[in-house]
C-alpha positions in Angstrom: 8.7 -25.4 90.7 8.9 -27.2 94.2 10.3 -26.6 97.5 13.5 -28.5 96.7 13.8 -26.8 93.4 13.6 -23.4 95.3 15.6 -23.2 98.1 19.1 -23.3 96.2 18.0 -20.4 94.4 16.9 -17.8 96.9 20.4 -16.2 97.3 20.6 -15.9 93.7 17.4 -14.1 94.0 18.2 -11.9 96.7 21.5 -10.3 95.0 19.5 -10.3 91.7 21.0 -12.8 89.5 18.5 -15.3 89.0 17.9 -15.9 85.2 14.7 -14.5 83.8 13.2 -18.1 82.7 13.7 -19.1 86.6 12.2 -15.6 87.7 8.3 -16.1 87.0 8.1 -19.7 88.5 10.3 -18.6 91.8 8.2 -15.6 92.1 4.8 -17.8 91.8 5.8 -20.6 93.4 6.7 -18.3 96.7 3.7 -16.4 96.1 1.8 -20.2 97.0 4.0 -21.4 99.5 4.0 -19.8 102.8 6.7 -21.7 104.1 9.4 -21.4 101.0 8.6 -17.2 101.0 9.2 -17.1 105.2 12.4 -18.8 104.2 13.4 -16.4 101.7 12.4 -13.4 104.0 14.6 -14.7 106.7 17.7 -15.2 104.6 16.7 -11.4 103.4 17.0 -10.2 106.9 20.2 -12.3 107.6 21.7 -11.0 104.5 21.1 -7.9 105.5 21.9 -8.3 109.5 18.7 -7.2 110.5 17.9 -9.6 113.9 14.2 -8.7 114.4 11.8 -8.9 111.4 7.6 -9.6 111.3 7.6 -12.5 108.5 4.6 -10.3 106.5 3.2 -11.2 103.1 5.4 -9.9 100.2 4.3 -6.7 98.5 3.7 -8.1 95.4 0.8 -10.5 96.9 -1.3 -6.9 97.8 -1.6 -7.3 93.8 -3.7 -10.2 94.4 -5.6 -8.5 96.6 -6.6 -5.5 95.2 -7.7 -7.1 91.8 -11.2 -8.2 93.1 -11.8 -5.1 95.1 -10.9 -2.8 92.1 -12.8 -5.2 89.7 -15.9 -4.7 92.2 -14.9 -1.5 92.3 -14.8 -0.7 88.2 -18.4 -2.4 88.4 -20.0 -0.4 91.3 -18.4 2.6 89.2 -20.1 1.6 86.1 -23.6 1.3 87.4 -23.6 4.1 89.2 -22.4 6.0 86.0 -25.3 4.5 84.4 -28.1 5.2 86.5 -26.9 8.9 87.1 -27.4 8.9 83.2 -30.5 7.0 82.7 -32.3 8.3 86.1 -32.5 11.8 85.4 -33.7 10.7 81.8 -36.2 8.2 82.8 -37.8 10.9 84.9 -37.9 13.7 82.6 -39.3 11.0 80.0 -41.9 10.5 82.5 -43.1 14.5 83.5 -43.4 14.6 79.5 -45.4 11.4 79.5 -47.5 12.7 82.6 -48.0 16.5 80.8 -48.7 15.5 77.1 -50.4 17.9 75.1 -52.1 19.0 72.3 -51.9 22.1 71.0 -54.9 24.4 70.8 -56.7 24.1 67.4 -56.6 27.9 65.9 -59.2 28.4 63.3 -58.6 31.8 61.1 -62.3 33.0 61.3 -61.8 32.1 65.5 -62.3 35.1 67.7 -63.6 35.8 71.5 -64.9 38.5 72.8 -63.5 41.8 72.0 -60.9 40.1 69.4 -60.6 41.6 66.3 -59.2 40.0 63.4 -55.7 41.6 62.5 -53.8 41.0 59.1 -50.0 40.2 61.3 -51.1 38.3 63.7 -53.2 35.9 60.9 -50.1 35.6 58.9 -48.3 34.2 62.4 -51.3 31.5 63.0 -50.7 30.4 59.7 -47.2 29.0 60.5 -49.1 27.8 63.8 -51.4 25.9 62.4 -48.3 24.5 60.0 -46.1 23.7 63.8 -43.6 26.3 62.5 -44.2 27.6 66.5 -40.8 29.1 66.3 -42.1 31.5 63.2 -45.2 31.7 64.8 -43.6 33.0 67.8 -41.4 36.1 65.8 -44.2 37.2 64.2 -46.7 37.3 66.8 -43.8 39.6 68.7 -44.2 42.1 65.6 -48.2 42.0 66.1 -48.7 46.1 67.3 -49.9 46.1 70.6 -48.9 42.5 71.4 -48.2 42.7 75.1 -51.8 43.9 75.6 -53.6 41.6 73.4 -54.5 38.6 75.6 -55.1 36.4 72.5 -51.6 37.4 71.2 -50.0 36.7 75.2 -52.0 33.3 75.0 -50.5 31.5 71.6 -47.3 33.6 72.8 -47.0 31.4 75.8 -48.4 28.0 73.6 -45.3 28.3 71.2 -42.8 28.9 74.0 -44.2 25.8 75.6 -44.5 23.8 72.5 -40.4 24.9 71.7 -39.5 23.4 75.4 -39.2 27.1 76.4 -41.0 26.5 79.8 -40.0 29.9 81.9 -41.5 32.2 79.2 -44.7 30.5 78.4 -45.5 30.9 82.6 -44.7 34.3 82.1 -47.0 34.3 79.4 -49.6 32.3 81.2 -49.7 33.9 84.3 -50.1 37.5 83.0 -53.6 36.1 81.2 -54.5 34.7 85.1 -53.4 37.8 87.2 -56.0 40.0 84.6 -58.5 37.2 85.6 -59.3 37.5 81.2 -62.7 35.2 80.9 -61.9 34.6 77.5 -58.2 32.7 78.0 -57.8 31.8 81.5 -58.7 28.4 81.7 -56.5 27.7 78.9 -53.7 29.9 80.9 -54.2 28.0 83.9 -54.0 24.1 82.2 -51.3 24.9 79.9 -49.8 26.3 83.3 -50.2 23.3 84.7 -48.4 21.4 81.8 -45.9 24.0 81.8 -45.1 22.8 85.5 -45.2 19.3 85.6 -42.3 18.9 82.7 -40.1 21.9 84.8 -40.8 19.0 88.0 -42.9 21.4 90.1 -45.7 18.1 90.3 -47.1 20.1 93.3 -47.8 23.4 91.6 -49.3 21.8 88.8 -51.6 19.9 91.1 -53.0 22.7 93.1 -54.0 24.2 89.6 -55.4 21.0 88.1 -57.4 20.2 91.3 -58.8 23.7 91.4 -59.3 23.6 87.1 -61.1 20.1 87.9 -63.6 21.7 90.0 -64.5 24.2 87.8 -67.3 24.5 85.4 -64.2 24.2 82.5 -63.9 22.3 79.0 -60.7 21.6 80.6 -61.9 19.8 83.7 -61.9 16.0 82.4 -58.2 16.7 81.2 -57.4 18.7 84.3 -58.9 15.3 86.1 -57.0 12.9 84.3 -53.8 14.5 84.1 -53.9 15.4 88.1 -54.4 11.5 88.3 -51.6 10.8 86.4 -49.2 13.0 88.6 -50.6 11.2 91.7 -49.9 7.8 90.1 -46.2 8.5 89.2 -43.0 6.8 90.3 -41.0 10.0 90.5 
């Protein structure tokens, strides 16, 4: 539609009987022409014998205006969404990468000082030595005596940590370091460590890996590399 085209047609438009295949080429074709849609805005303010009016852009053209700012909007929305998924992820994918582990080997003729062998507790490292650690775990709670056996508190604490339950293995861990027990507390203190790092406490876990480093250990080169690994990482 052109300008001649239009102008006979704005008073139909303004009372609202313009036909509907007219309706969507007026409407555009005001929508491009600033000096057909002032014309139809004055004859709107005549109509309505209003003297004064500010010839402003018709309401429907905020439509065009809004599109690309809610379209940047929608995109701004989705990437954020994304990376408040993924970034958390990535970093807990990265304290497990940081803190892998093995768990201790358990042999069933194994003991240190002042163990002796008892018929509960070897039924437990059996489904140990099998990764059943959540098995392992309910038996070695049944063990007589458990919460004073250091040996029992130690593979305690390695099946909570090898069943992601993080809290309760320190527990574990820590009650072996407090009795300062020669026989487990180098193992307490790097699985301590390990424990750490994957609940993000990087600076806990280093103080211990430093000191464990410096000791006289079988746990110093992994205390060593893993402390290097926390220094190294992104997050």
């Amino acid at each position: 539609m052109n300008c001649a085209q239009f102008k006979p047609l704005i008073d139909r438009y303004i009372i609202g009987n313009l036909p509907e295949e007219n309706l969507e080429t007026f409407e555009a074709h005001y929508f491009e022409c600033d000096q057909c849609f002032s014309l139809l805005k004055s004859v709107e303010r005549l109509q309505s014998k209003e003297i004064q009016f500010p010839i402003t852009t018709h309401k429907k053209r905020s439509i065009y205006i809004w599109k690309p700012i809610l379209a940047f909007s929608s995109i701004v929305l989705i990437f954020l969404t994304t990376y408040l998924i993924l970034h958390p992820l990535n970093r807990i994918r990265e304290l497990y990468t940081i803190s892998n582990f093995s768990t201790p080997a358990y042999l069933q003729s194994e003991t240190r000082d002042g163990e002796e062998p008892n018929e509960k507790f070897s039924e437990a490292m059996k489904y140990y030595n099998i990764r059943d650690y959540r098995r392992a775990l309910d038996l070695l709670k049944r063990v007589p005596d458990a919460s004073q056996n250091p040996q029992i508190i130690f593979f305690e604490g390695i099946c909570n940590l090898s069943i992601d339950k993080k809290e309760d293995a320190i527990k574990q861990f820590d009650a072996i370091i407090s009795t300062m027990n020669s026989s487990y507390y180098d193992d307490a203190l790097f699985y301590k460590a390990v424990a750490l790092i994957r609940l993000n406490r990087k600076g806990e876990a280093s103080i211990i890996l430093k000191n464990l480093s410096d000791m006289f250990s079988p746990y110093s080169s992994r205390a060593i590399t893993m402390f290097e690994k926390i220094r190294d990482s992104k997050n």
